[in-house]
RODO-2510 file (C-alpha; in nm, 4 decimals, decimal comma):
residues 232
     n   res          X          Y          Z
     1     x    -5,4313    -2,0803     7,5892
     2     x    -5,4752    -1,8767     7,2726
     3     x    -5,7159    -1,9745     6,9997
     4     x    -5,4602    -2,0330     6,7771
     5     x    -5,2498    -2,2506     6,9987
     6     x    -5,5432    -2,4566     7,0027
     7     x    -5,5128    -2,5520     6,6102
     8     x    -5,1135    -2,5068     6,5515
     9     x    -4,9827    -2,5917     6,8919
    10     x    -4,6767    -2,3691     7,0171
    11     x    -4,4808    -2,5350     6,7534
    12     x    -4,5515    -2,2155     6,5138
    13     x    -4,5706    -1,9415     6,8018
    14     x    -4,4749    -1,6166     6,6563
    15     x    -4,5970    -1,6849     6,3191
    16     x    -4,9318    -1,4919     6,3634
    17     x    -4,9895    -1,5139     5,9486
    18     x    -4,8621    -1,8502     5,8749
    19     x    -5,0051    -2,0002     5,5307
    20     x    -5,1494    -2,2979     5,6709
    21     x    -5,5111    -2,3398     5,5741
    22     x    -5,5994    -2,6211     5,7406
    23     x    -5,4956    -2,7231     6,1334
    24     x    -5,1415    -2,8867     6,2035
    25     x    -5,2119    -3,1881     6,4638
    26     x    -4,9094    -3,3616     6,2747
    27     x    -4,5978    -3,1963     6,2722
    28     x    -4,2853    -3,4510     6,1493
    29     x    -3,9467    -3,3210     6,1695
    30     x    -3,6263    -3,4916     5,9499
    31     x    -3,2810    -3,3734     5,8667
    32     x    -2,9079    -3,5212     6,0145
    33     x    -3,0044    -3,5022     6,3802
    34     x    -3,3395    -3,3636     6,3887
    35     x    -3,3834    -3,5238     6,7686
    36     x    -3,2510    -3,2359     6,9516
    37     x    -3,4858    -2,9638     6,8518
    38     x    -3,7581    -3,1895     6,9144
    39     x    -3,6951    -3,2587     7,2592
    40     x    -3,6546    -2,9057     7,3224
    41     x    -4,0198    -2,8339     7,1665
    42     x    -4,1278    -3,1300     7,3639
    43     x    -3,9607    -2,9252     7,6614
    44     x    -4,1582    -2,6034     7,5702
    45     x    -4,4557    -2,7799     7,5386
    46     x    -4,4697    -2,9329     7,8776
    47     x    -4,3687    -2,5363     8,0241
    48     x    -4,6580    -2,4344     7,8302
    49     x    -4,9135    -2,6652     8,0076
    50     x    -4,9319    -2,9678     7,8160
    51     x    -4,9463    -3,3068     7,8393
    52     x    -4,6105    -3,4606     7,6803
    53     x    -4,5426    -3,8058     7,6510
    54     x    -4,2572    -3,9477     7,5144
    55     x    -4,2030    -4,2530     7,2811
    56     x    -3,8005    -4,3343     7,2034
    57     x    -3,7397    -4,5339     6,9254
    58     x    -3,4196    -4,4168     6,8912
    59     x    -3,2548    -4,3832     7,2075
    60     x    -3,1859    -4,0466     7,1802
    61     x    -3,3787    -3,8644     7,4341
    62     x    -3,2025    -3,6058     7,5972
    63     x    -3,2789    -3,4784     7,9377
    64     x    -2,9923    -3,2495     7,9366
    65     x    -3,1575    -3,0197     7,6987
    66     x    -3,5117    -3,0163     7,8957
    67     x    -3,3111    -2,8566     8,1947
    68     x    -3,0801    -2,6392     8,0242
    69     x    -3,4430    -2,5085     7,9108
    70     x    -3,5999    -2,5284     8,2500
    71     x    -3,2896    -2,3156     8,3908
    72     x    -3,3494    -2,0333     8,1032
    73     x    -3,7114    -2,0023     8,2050
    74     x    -3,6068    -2,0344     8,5777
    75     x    -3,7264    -2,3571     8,6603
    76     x    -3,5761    -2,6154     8,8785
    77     x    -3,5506    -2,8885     8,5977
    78     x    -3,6528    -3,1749     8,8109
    79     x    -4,0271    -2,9930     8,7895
    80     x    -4,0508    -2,9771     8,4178
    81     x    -3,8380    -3,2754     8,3609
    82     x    -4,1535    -3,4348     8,5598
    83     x    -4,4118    -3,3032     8,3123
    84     x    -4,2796    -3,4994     8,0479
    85     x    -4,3391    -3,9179     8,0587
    86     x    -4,1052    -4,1194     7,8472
    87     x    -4,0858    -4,4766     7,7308
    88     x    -3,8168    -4,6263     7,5371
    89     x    -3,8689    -4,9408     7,2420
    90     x    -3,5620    -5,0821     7,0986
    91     x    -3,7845    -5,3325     6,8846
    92     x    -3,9975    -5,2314     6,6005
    93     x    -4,2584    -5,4255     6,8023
    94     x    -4,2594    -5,2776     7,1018
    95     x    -4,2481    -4,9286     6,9393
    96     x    -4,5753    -5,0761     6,7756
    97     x    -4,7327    -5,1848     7,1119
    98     x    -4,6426    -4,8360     7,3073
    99     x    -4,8103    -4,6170     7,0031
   100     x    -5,1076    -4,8765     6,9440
   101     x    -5,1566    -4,9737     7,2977
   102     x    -5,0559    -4,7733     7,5773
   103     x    -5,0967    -4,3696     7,4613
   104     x    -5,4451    -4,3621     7,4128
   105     x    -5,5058    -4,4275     7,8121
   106     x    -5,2881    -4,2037     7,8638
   107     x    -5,4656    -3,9053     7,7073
   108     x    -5,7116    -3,6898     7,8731
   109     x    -5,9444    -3,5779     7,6351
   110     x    -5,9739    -3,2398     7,8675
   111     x    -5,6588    -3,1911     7,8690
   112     x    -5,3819    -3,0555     7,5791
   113     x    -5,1379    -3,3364     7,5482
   114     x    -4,8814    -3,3704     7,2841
   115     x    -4,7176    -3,6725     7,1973
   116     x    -4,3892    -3,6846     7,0617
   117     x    -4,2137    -3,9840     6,8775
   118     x    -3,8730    -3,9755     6,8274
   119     x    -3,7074    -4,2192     6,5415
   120     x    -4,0607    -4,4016     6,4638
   121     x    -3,9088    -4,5150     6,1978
   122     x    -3,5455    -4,5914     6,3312
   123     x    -3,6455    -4,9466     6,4049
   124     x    -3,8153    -5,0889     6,1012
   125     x    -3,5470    -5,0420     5,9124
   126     x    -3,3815    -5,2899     6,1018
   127     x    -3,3938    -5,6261     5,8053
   128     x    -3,3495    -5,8752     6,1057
   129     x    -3,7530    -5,8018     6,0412
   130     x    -3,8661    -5,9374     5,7647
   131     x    -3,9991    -5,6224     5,5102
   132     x    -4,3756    -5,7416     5,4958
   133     x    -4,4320    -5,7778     5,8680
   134     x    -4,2435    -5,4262     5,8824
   135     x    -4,4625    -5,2861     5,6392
   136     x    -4,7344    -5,4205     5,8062
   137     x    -4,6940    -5,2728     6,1547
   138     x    -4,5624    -4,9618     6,0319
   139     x    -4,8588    -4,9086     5,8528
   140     x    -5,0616    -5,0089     6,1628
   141     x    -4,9025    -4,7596     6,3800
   142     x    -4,9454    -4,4749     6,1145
   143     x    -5,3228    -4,5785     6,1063
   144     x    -5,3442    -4,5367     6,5288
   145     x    -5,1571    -4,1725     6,4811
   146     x    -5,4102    -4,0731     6,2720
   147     x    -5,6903    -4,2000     6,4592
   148     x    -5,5261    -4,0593     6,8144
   149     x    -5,4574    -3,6970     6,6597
   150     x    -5,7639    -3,4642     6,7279
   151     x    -5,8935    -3,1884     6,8828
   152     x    -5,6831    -3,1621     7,2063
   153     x    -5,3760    -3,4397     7,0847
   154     x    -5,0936    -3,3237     6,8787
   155     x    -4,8150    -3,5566     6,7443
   156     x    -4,4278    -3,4087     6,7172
   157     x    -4,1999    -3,6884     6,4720
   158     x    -3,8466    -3,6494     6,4587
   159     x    -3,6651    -3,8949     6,2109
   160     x    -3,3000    -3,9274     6,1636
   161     x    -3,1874    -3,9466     5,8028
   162     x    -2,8606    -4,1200     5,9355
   163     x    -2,8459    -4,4861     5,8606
   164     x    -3,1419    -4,5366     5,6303
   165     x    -3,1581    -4,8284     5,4819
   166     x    -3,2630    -4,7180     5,1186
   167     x    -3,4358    -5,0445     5,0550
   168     x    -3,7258    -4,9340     5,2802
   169     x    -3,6829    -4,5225     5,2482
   170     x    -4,0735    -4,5875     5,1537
   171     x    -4,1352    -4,5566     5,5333
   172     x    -3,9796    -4,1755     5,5421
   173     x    -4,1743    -4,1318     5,2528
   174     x    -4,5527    -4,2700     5,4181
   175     x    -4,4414    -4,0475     5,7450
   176     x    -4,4075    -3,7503     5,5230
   177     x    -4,7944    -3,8362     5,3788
   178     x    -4,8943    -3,8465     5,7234
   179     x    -4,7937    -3,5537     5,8464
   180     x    -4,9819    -3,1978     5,8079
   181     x    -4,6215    -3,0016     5,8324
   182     x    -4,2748    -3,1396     5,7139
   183     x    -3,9534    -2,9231     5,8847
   184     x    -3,6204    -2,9879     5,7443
   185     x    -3,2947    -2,9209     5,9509
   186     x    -3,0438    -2,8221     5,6636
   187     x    -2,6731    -2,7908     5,7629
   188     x    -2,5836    -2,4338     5,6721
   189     x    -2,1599    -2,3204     5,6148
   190     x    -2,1670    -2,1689     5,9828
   191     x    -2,5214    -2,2543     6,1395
   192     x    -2,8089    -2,4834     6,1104
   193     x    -3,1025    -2,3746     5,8814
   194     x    -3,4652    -2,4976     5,9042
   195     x    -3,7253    -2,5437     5,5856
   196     x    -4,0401    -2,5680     5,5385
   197     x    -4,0690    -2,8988     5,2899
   198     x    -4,4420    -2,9645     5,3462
   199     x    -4,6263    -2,7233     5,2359
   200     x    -4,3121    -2,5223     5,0459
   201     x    -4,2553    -2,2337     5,2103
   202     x    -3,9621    -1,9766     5,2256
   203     x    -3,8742    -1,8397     5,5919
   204     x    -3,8498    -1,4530     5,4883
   205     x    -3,7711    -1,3774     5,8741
   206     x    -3,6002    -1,6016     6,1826
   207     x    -3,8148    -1,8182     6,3616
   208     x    -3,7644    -1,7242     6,7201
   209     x    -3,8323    -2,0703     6,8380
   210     x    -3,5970    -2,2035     6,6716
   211     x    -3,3412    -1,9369     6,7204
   212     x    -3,3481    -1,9865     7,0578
   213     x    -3,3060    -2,3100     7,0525
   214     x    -2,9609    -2,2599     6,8917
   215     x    -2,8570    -2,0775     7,1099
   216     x    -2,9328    -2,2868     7,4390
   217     x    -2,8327    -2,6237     7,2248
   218     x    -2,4426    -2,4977     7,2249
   219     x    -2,2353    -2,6012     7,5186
   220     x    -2,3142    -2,8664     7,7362
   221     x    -2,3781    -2,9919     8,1422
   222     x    -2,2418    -3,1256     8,4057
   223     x    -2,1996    -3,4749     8,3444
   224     x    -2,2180    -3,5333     8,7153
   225     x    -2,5817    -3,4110     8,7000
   226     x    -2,8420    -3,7069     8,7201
   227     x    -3,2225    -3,6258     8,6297
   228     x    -3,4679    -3,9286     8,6781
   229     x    -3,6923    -4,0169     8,3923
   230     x    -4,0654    -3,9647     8,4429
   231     x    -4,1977    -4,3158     8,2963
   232     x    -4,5239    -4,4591     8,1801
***
């Protein structure tokens, strides 16, 4: 692994020149449906050699996408589909308890892992929790990213600006803080566009990462194809 894999993670492969001064362990990623594109860096990630494990808070993992990857790279997806543990929250709390409890284990500290949360903010919006003890735990979990995130451990957010609810957008807003790089996916008139929101930064040439990433994400599988979820 390169040097400067190392400090920006394949995330930003093929930007040799980047304007980052600083290293990006936190990388979040918003827009309309910001989940896909994740899951397929998640899926490069683990074909790269690291350590990817999976936290759904918004049921949207996609294991389709992973072997659609796997195939381009020819890979039988069961084998990189098995590189990559997931575990699924549909409470604010247990999204709480798989971040603040049950990663850290998990992590090798020899080893390149990256972890990769999908919706962590999807359920605390949800009022049926009452705003303080949201607040609270959210603010919990943001405090164990930060201390997890280091040296060899690299965190990948996605979060869905469908079906905020605006009375607690101040959790978008504290993820944003967090992280070291902000991408936003920005409907274009034919095609999808991605921008740099934290720091500002104008594209002045196609990612290739994320190019091909369009192209693989059009079209679909069989829906008669079943791939088993490696869990944790």
């Amino acid at each position: 692994m390169e040097e400067g894999e190392k400090e920006y993670f394949p995330l930003f492969r093929g930007w040799p020149n980047l304007p980052i001064k600083r290293s990006v362990k936190k990388t979040l990623i918003i827009g309309e449906r910001p989940e896909r594109f994740t899951i397929y860096l998640s899926a490069l990630a683990a074909f790269l050699g690291f350590r990817v494990l999976v936290a759904d808070g918004a049921n949207t993992f996609d294991p389709y996408l992973v072997a659609r990857f796997a195939r381009k790279e020819n890979l039988p997806p069961p084998l990189l589909l098995k590189k990559i543990s997931i575990a699924r929250a549909f409470t604010c709390h247990q999204l709480a308890t798989l971040i603040q409890e049950r990663l850290e284990p998990l992590l090798n500290p020899e080893t390149y892992a990256l972890v990769v949360l999908l919706g962590p903010g999807t359920m605390f919006f949800d009022e049926d929790v009452p705003g303080a003890e949201a607040a609270f735990l959210f603010r919990q979990t943001l405090a164990k990213i930060n201390k997890m995130a280091g040296e060899k451990v690299f965190f990948l957010l996605s979060q869905s600006r469908r079906g905020i609810n605006q009375r607690r957008i101040f959790f978008l807003r504290e993820l944003q803080q967090m992280a070291d790089v902000v991408l936003q996916l920005k409907p274009a008139a034919e095609d999808e566009e991605i921008i740099f929101a934290k720091p500002p930064l104008i594209l002045r040439r196609p990612w290739k990462v994320f190019e091909e990433f369009k192209k693989l994400a059009i079209g679909g599988d069989s829906p008669r194809e079943e791939f088993p979820e490696e869990r944790y």
